[in-house]
C-alpha positions in Angstrom: 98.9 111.4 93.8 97.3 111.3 90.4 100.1 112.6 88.7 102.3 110.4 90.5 100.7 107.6 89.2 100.5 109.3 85.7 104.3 109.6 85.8 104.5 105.9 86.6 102.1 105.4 83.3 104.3 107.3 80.9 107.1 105.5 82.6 105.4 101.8 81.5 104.8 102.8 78.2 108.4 104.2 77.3 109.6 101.2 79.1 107.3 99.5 76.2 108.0 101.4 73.2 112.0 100.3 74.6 110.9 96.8 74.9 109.2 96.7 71.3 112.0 98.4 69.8 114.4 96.4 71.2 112.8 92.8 70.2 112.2 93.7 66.8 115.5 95.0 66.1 116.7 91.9 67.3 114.7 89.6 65.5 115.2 91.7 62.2 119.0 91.3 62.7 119.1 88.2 63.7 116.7 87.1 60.4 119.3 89.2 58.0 122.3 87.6 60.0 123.4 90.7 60.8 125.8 91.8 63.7 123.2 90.9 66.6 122.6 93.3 69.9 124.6 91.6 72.5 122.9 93.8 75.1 119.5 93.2 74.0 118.4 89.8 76.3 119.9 91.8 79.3 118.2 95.2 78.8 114.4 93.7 78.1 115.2 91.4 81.5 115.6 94.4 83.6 112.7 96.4 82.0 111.0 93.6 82.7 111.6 93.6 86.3 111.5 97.5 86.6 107.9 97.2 84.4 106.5 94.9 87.3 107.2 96.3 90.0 106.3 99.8 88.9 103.4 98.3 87.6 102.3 96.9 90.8 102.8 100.2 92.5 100.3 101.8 89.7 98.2 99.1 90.4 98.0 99.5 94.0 97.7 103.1 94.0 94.3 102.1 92.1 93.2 99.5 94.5 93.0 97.0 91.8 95.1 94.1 93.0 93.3 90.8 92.2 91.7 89.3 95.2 89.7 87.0 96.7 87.0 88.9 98.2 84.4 86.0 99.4 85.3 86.5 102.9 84.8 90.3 102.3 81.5 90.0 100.6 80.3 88.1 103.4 80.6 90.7 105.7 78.9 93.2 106.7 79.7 96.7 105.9 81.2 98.1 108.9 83.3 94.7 109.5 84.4 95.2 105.3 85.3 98.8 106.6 88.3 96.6 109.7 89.2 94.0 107.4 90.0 97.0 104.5 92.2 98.3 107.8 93.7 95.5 108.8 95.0 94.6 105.1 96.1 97.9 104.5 98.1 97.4 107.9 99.5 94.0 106.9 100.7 96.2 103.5 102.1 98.7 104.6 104.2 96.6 106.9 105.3 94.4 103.8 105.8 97.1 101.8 108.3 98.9 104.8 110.0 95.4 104.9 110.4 95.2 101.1 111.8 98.9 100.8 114.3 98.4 103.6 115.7 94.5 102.1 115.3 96.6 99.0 117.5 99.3 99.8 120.2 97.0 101.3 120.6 95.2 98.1 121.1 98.1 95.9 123.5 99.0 98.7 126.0 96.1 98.5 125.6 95.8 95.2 126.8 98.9 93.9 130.3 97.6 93.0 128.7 94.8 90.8 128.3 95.6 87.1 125.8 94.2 84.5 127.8 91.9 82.2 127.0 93.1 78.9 124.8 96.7 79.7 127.9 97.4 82.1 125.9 99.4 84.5 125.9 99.4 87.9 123.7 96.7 89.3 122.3 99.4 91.9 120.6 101.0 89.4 118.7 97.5 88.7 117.7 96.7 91.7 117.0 100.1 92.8 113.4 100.0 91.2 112.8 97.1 95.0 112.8 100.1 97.4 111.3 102.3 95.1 108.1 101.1 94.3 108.0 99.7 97.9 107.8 103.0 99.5 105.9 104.6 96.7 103.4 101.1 97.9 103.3 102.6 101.4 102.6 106.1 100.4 99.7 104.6 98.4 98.8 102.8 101.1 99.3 104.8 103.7 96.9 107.5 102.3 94.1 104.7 101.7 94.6 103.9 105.1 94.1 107.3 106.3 90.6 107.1 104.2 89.7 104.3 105.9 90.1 105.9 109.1 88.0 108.8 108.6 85.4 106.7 107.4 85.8 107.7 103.1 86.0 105.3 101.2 89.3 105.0 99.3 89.7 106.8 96.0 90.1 104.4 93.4 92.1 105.8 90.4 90.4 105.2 87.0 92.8 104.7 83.7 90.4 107.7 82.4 91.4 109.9 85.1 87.1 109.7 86.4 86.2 109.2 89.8 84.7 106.0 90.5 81.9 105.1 92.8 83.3 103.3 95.5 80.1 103.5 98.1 79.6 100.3 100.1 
């Protein structure tokens, strides 16, 4: 799983590099009134969305979503332990949902075309049922450490093994 996720990394920052490269070469065009990138708008929009939701993923396979955790902080350990269960649950079943609305609208839009990129519109919004069922993998395997009683890995930016004891 850790080099999945550090796939996913080296995946945000060439969508970055694409992003910064993009922008400025815009902006420097448009400042010498030179022939502008007509794609440009439309390419850093669906980086954008395929940067969030791939970033999400990366940031659930950390277990570092923010949350509200008064209610979890209240409890005591072994009722932190059901609650951790019973979100991961609640999850997974999102994430399943998302992947398969996901998948259906990559699906019937696969004749549509991106005005000015002119690529198939699939390829957009296949990123949805992606990182939805990469979400449930993640998931499912915190789950799975919640169930034997471990408690879930947490993935570090360093690559260190964090502490997680309750």
């Amino acid at each position: 799983m850790r080099h999945l996720v550090r796939v996913m990394e080296l995946g945000l920052v060439a969508i970055f590099v694409i992003f910064l490269t993009v922008i400025v070469t815009q902006v420097v065009l448009r400042y010498f009134r030179i022939d502008v990138l007509y794609f440009s708008e439309e390419l850093v929009r669906y980086l954008l969305v395929w940067s969030v939701l791939i970033g999400a993923t990366v940031v659930t396979a950390r277990n570092s979503h923010v949350r509200v955790d008064i209610l979890e902080n209240a409890l005591p350990p072994g009722m932190r332990r059901w609650l951790d269960i019973a979100s991961s649950l609640v999850l997974i079943a999102f994430a399943v949902v998302l992947a398969w609305a996901g998948f259906e609208l990559a699906r019937r839009s696969g004749n549509m075309r991106a005005p000015m990129l002119g690529i198939s519109m699939w390829i957009v919004y296949s990123v949805i049922p992606i990182s939805a069922v990469l979400d449930a993998l993640f998931l499912l395997a915190r789950l799975g450490q919640l169930l034997r009683g471990q408690p879930p890995e947490i993935l570090p930016p360093d690559g260190e093994q964090i502490d997680t004891s309750l």
